[in-house]
C-alpha positions as CSV (number, residue, x, y, z in Angstrom):
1,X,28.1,11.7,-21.3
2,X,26.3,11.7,-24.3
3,X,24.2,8.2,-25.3
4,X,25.4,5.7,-28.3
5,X,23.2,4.6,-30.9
6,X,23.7,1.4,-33.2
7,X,20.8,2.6,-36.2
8,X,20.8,-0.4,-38.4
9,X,18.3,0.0,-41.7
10,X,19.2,-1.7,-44.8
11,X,18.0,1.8,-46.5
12,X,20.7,3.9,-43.9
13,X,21.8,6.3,-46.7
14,X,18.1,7.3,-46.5
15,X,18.1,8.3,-43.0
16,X,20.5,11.1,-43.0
17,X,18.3,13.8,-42.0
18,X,17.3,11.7,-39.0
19,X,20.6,11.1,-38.2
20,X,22.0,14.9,-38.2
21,X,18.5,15.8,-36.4
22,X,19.6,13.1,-33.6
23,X,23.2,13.7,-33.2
24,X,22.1,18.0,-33.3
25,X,20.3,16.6,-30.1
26,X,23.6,15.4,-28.5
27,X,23.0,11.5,-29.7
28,X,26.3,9.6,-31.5
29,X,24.7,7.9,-34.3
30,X,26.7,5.1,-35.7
31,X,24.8,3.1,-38.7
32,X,25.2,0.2,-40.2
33,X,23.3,-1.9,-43.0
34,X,22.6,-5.7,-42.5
35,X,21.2,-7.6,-39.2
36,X,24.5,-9.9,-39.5
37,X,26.8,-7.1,-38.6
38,X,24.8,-5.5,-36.5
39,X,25.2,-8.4,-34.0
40,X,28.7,-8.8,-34.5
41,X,28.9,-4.9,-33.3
42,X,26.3,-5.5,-30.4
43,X,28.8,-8.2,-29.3
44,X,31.8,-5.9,-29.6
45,X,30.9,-2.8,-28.5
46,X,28.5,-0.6,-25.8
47,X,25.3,0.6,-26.8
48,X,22.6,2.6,-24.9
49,X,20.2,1.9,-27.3
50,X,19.6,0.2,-30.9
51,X,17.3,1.0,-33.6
52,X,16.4,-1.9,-35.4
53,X,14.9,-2.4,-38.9
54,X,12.1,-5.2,-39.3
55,X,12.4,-6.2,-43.0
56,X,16.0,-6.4,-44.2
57,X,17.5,-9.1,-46.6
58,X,19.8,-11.9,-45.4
59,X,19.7,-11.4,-41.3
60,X,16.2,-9.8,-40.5
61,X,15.1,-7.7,-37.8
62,X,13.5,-10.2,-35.7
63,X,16.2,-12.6,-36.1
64,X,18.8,-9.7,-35.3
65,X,16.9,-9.2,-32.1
66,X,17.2,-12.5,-30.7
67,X,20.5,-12.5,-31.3
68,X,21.6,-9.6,-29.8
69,X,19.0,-10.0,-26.5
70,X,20.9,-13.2,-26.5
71,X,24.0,-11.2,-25.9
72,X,23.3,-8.7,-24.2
73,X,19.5,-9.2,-22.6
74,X,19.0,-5.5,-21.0
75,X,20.3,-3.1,-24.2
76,X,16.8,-1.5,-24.9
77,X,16.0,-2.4,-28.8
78,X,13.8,0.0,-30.5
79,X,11.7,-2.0,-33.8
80,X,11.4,0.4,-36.7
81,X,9.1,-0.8,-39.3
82,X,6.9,-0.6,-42.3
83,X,4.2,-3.4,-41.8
84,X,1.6,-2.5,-39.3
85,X,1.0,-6.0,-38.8
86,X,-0.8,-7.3,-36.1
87,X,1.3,-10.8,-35.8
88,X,4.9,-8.9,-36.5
89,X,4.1,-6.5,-33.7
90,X,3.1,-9.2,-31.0
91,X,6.3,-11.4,-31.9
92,X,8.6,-8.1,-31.2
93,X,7.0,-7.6,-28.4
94,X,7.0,-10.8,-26.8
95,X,11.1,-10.6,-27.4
96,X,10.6,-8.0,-24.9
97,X,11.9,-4.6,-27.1
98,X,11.8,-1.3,-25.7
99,X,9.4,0.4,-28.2
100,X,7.9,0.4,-31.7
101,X,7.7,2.5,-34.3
102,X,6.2,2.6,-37.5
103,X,7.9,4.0,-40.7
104,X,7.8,6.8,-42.4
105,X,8.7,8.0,-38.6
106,X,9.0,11.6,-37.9
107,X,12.2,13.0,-36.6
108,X,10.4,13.9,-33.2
109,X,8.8,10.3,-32.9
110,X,12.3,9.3,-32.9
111,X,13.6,11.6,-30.3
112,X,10.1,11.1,-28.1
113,X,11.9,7.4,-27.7
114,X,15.0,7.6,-27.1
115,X,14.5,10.0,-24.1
116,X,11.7,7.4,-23.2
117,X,14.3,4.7,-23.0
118,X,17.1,6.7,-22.0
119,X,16.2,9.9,-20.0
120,X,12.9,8.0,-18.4
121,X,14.6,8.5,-14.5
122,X,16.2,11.1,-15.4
123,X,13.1,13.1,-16.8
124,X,10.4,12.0,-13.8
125,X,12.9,12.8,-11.1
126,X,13.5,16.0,-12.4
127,X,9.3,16.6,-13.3
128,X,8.4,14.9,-9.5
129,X,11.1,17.3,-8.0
130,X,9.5,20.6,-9.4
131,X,6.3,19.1,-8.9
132,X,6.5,18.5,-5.6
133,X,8.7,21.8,-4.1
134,X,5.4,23.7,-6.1
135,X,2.9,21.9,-3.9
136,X,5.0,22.1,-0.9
137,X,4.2,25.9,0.2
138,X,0.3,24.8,-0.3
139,X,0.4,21.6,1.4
140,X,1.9,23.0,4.4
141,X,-0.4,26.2,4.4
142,X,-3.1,23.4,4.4
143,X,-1.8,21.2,7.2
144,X,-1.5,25.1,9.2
145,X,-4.7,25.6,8.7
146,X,-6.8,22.0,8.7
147,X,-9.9,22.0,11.2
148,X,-12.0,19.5,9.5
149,X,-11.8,15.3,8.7
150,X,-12.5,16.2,5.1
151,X,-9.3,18.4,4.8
152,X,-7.5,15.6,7.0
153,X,-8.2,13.1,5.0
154,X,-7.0,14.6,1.7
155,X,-3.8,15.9,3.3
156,X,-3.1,12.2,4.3
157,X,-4.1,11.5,0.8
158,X,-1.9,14.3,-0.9
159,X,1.3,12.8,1.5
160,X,0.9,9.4,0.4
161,X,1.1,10.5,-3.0
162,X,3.8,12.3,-2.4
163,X,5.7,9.5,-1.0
164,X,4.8,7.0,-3.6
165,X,6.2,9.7,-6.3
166,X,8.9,10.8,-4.4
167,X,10.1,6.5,-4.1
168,X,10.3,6.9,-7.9
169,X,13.4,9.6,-7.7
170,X,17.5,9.7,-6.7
171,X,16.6,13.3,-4.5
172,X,16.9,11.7,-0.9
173,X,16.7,16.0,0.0
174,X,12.9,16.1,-1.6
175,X,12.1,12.9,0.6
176,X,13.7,14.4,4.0
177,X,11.6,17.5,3.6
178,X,8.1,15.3,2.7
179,X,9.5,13.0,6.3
180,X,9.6,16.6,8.1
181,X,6.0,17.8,6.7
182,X,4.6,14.4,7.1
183,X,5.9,14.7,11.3
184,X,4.3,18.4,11.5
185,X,0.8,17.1,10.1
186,X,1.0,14.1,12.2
187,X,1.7,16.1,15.0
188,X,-1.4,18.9,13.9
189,X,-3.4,15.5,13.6
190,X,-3.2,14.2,16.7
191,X,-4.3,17.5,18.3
192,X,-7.2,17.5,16.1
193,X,-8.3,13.7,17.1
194,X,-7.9,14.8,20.7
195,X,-10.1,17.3,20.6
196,X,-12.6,15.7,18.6
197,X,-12.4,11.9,19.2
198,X,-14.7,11.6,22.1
199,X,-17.5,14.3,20.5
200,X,-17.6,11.8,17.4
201,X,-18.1,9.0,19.1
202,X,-21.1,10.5,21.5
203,X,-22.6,12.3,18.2
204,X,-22.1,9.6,15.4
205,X,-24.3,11.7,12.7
206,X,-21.3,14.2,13.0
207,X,-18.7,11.9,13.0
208,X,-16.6,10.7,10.2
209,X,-17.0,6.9,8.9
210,X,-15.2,4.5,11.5
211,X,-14.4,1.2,12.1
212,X,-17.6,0.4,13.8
213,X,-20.0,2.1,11.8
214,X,-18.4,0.9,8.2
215,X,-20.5,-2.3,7.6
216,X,-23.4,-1.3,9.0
217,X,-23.5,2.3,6.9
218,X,-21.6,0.6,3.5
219,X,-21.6,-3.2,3.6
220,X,-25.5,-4.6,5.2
221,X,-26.9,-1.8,2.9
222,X,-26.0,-4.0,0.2
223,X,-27.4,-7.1,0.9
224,X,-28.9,-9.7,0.3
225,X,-29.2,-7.5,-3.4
226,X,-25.6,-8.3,-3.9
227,X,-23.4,-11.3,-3.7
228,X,-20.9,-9.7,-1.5
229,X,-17.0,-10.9,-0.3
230,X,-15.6,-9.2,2.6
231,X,-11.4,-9.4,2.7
232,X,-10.2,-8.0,5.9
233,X,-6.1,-7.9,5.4
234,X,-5.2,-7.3,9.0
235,X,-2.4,-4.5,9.9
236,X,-2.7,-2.9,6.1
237,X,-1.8,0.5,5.8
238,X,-3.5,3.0,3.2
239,X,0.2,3.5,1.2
240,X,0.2,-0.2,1.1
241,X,-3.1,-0.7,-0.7
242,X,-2.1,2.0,-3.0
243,X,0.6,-0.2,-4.2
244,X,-1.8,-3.5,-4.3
245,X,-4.5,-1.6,-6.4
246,X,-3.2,-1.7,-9.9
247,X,-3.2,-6.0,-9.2
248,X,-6.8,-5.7,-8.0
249,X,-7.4,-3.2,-10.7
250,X,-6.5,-6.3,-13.5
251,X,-9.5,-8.0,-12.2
252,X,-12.0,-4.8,-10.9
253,X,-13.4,-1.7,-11.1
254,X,-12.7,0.5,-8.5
255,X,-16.1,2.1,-7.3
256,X,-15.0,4.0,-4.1
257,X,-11.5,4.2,-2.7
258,X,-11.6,5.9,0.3
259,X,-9.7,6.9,4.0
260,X,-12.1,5.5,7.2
261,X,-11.0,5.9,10.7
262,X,-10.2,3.1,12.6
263,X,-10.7,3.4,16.8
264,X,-8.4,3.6,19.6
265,X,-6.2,1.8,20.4
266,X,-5.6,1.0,17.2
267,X,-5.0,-2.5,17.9
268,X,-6.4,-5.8,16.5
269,X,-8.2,-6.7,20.3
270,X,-10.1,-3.6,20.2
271,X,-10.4,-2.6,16.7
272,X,-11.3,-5.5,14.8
273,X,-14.0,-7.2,17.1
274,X,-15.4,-3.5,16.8
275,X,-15.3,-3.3,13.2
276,X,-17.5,-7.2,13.3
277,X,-19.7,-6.5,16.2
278,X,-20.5,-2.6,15.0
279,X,-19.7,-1.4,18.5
280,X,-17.2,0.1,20.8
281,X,-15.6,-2.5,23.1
282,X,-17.4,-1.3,26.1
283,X,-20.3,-1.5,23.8
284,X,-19.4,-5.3,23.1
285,X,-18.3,-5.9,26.8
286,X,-21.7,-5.2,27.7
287,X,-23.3,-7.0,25.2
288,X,-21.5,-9.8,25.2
289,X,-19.6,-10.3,28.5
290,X,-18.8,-14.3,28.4
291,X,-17.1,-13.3,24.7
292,X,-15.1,-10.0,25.3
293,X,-12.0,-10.5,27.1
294,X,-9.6,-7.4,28.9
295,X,-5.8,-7.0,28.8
296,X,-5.7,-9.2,32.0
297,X,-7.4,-11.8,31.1
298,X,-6.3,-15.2,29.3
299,X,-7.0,-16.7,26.1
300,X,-7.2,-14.9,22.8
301,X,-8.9,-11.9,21.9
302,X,-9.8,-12.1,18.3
303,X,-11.6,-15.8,18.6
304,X,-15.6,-14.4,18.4
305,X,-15.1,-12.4,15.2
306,X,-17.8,-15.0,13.5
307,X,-20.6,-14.4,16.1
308,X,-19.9,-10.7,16.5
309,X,-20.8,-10.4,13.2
310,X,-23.1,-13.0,13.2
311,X,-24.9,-10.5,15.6
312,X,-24.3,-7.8,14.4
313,X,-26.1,-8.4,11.0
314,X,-29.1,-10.2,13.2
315,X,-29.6,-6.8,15.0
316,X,-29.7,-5.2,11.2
317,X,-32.5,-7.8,9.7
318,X,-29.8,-9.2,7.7
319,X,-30.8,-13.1,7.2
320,X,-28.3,-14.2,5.2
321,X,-25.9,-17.3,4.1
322,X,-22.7,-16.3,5.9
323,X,-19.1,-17.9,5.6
324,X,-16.5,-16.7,7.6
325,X,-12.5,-17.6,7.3
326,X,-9.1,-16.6,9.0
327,X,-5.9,-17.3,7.6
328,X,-2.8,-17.1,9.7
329,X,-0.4,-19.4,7.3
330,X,0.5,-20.0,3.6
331,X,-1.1,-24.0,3.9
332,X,-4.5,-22.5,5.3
333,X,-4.1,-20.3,2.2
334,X,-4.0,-22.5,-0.2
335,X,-6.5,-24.5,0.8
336,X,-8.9,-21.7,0.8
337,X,-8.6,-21.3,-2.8
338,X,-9.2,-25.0,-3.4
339,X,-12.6,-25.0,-1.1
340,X,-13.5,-21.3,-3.1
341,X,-16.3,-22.6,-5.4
342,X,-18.3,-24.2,-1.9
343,X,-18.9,-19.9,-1.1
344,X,-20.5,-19.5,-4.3
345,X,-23.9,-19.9,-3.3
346,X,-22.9,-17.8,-0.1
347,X,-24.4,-14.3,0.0
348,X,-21.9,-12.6,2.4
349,X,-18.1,-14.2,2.7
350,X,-15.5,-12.7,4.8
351,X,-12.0,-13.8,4.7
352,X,-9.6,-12.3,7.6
353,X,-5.9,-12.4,6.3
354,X,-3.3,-11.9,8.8
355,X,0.1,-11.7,6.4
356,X,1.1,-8.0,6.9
357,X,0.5,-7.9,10.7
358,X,3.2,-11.1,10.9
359,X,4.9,-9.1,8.9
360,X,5.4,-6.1,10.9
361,X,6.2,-8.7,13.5
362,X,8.3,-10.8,11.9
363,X,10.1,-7.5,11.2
364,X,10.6,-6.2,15.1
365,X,12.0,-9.9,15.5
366,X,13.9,-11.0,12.8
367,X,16.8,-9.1,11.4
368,X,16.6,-10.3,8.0
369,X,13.0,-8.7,7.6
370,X,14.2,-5.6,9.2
371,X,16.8,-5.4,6.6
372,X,14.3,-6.3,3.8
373,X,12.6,-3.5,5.2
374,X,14.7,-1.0,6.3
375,X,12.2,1.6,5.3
376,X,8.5,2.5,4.6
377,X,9.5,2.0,1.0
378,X,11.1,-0.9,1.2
379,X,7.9,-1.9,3.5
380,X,5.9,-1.1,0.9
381,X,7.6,-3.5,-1.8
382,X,8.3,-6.5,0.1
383,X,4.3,-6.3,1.1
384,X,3.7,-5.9,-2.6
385,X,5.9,-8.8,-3.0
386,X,4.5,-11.0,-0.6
387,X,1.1,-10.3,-2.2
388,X,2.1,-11.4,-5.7
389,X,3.4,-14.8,-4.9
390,X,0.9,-15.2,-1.9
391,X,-3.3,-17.6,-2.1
392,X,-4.5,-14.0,-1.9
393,X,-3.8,-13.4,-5.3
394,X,-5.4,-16.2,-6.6
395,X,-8.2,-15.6,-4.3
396,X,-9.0,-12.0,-5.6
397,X,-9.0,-13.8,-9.3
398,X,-11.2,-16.5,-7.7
399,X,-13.6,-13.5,-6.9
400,X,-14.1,-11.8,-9.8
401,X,-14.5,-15.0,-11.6
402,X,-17.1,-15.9,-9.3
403,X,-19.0,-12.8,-9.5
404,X,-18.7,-10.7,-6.3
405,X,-18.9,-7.8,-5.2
406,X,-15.4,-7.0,-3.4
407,X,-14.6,-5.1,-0.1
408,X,-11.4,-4.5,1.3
409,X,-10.5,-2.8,4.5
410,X,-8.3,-3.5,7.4
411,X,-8.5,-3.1,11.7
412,X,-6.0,-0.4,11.7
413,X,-2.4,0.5,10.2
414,X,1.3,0.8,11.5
415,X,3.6,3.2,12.4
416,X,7.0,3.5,12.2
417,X,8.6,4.5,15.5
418,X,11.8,6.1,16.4
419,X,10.9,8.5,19.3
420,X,10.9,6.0,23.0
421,X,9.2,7.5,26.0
422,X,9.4,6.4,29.3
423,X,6.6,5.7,31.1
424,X,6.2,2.9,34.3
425,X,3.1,0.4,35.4
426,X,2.3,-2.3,37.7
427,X,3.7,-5.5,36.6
428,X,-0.1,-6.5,35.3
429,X,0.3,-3.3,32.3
430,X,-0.4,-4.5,28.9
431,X,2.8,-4.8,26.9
432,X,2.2,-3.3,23.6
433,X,4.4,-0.4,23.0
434,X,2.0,2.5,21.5
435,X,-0.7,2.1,24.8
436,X,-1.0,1.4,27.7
437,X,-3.8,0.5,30.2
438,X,-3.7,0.1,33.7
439,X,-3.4,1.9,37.2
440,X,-0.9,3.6,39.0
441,X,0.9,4.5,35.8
442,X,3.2,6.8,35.6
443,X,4.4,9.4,32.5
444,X,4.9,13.1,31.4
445,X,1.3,14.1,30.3
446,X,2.9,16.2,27.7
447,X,4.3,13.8,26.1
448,X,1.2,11.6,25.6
449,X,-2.7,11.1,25.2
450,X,-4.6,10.5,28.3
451,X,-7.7,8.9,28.7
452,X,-8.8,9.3,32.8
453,X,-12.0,7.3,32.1
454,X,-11.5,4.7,29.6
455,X,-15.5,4.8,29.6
456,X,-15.6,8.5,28.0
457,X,-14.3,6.6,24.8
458,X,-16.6,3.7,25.1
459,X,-13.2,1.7,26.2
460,X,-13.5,-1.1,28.9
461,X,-12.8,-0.2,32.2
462,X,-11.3,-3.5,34.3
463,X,-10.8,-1.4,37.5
464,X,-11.9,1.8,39.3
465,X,-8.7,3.5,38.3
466,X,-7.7,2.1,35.1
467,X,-6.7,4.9,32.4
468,X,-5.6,4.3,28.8
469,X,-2.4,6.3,27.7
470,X,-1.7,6.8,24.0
471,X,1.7,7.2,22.4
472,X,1.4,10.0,19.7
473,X,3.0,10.1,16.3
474,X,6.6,8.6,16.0
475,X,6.4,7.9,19.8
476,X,6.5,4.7,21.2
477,X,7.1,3.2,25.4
478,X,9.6,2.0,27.2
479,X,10.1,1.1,30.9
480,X,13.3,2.9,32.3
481,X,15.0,-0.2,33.8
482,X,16.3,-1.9,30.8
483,X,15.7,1.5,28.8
484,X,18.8,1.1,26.4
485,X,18.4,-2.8,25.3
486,X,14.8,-2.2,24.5
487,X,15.1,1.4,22.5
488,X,17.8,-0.8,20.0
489,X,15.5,-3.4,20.0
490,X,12.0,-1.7,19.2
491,X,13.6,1.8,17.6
492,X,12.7,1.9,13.8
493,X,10.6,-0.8,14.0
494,X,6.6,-0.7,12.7
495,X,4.3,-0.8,15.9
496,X,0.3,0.3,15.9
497,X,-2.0,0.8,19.2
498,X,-1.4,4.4,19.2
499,X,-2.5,7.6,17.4
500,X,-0.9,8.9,14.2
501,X,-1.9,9.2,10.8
502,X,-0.8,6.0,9.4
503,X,-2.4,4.0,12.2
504,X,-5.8,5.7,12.4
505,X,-6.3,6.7,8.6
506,X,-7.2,3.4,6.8
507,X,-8.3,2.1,3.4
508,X,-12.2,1.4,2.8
509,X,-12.3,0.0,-0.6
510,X,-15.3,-0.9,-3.1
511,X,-14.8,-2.9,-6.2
512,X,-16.4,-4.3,-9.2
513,X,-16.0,-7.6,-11.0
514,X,-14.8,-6.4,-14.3
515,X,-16.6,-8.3,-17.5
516,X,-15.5,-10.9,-18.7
């Protein structure tokens, strides 16, 4: 179906050439001389698109505009004009018009438009496609043949991208085959972390950067030189941030963007009072054994954040002016950004936002989130939605105006399951779907990551014969009695604790206030 044009010029007659090039191109061209009609046409008729001239007697071109965006508000209006004024340019396009050009306009400035306006989708699906089916003969030689974190990383990289592009197109074959490379490299990528997880750890100068070593190797090497705040957005995967960036990018350079590991399990018990206290949990339990609390016990696990860290920057010769915050609700939020200018005189402030873990809760539990977010894409957007209306966004604007230094990481990410796996306990085995820890279990070691002694892996060891069992990729556990209710209840939901890409691979980011 070819596209209709309304061209209205009060000099038409002039434009023939134009006209003839456009319709050569497959465009129908109708014309017409005065602003007045033109709405009266606008009104009457479909369009795909109107050229509109600026200066023309009786009706102008501005008026004509808000006319016909009064009629119909989502034709794209392209402004064709003579003045290259500042003032004239600002109010067309604060009336929201699809492009502007200036006159005397080139045949191919013309054309460059309209597919702009009217092949855009079209154009990037097609360019994304081919892109994509070029790269996807290397990227899969490179997941084949990956034996380093380096190459890891950037393959996780090169899939996100690919996933973010891939959102942008109508080919749902392009995105099944990324889904089936993404489940061979996860797969690839366990392997690899099981084979090297327990090396790194013993032999840290070999290791890649991790969740206990970040601040200590990134963060305290900054201070007290550096006015630094520390945002901590619990449960955020590394797509996820790249979807949040361009909003922090309004207010920041970006200095490093970059993939850390987080530890297993990659859940916020373990990995987060790791990330504060720059230790492993049996590193923690031993150093701190009134504050670390096991599976089995009571009380919460996350409540000594502040004097892990508190600690943790003592045992560094970091004296500093500390303030340290966790929000769990939208009031507590708010509230934050009213109190903001007290942290000014603060050296180091870390804020701990818990949103997109109750997210990915709220999600397994309510089907109205599940159907928001059916799928990592729609994830993605209601996250990105959440964020622009959320106190965080005025926080990160209350930031840069203050001055800091921004950091933003998270505890570990999510993964969406789909694969259950049976597996059985004693009644006093943890609950969370993607580990398990505990004696006398009982599963097909092929099917999952064992750890005999939870100690090898500087993991906490409550009893003799405890042993820590890791759900891989896609995978997630389920008890056989009961096995069908809980497979429709947990299946396709977003879980972490266990080992895949997406839960271990997270973002480490470092930004600059931009000037003012």
């Amino acid at each position: 179906m070819h596209a209709k044009i309304l061209w209205v010029d009060d000099e038409i007659d002039l434009l023939k050439p134009h006209i003839l090039f456009l319709e050569s191109k497959g465009y129908l061209v109708e014309t017409i001389n005065n602003g007045g009609e033109a709405i009266e046409l606008c009104a009457q008729n479909q369009y795909d698109l109107v050229l509109l001239d600026e200066n023309m007697p009786g009706v102008s071109g501005l008026v004509a505009l808000e006319k016909i965006k009064e009629i119909k508000p989502e034709l794209p209006i392209v402004m064709v004009t003579k003045s290259e004024e500042e003032s004239i340019m600002e109010d067309a396009i604060g009336r929201k018009i699809a492009d502007y050009l200036i006159k005397p306009v080139h045949p191919n400035q013309l054309l460059l438009s309209l597919k702009k306006n009217l092949e855009h989708e079209k154009i990037v699906s097609q360019t994304v496609n081919d892109n994509y089916q070029q790269e996807f003969r290397l990227l899969g030689n490179r997941i084949n043949d990956c034996d380093s974190v380096e190459e890891w990383i950037a393959i996780f990289q090169k899939i996100v991208f690919w996933e973010l592009e891939l959102q942008k197109i109508q080919d749902s074959g392009m995105k099944e085959i990324l889904i089936s490379q993404k489940k061979e490299a996860n797969d690839l990528f366990c392997r690899f972390v099981e084979d090297n997880y327990e090396y790194w750890l013993k032999n840290r100068d070999e290791a890649p950067e991790m969740l206990h070593t970040v601040l200590k190797n990134r963060v305290f090497k900054q201070l007290p030189n550096n006015k630094i705040f520390l945002l901590v957005i619990d449960n955020l995967r590394y797509d996820q941030w790249q979807v949040l960036k361009p909003i922090f990018s309004r207010y920041f350079q970006v200095e490093t963007d970059e993939v850390i590991f987080s530890i297993l399990p990659t859940a916020t018990h373990y990995a987060r009072n790791a990330f504060f206290a720059g230790l492993m949990p049996s590193e923690i339990q031993q150093m701190f054994p009134k504050l670390w609390t096991n599976e089995e016990d009571e009380g919460g696990r996350n409540q000594y954040e502040k004097e892990f860290l508190e600690a943790n920057l003592k045992r560094h010769g970091k004296q500093i002016k500390l303030a340290y915050t966790k929000i769990t609700n939208l009031e507590a939020g708010k509230k934050y950004v009213d109190q903001m200018n007290q942290l000014k005189n603060n050296e180091l402030n870390v804020l701990v936002y818990n949103f997109v873990d109750m997210l990915s809760h709220a999600r397994t539990e309510m089907n109205i989130i599940k159907e928001l977010a059916d799928d990592e894409a729609a994830y993605r957007s209601l996250t990105l939605s959440w964020f622009e209306h959320s106190p965080l966004m005025e926080i990160i604007q209350k930031v840069a105006q203050l001055g800091f230094k921004l950091f933003v990481t998270t505890d570990h990410g999510t993964v969406k399951v789909n694969n259950p796996v049976k597996i059985m306990g004693e009644k006093s085995t943890n609950t969370n779907l993607r580990y398990k820890v505990g004696r006398n279990l009982t599963y097909k070691e092929k099917d999952v990551f064992v750890v005999k002694d939870p100690k090898q892996i500087y993991l906490p060891k409550a009893n003799v014969s405890s042993e820590f069992v890791f759900a891989r990729e896609a995978d997630f556990f389920v008890y056989p009695n009961n096995f069908n209710h809980f497979v429709n209840h947990y299946e396709n939901t977003f879980q972490h604790g266990g080992l895949s890409m997406e839960e271990l691979c997270i973002p480490f980011v470092e930004l600059k206030p931009k000037k003012k």
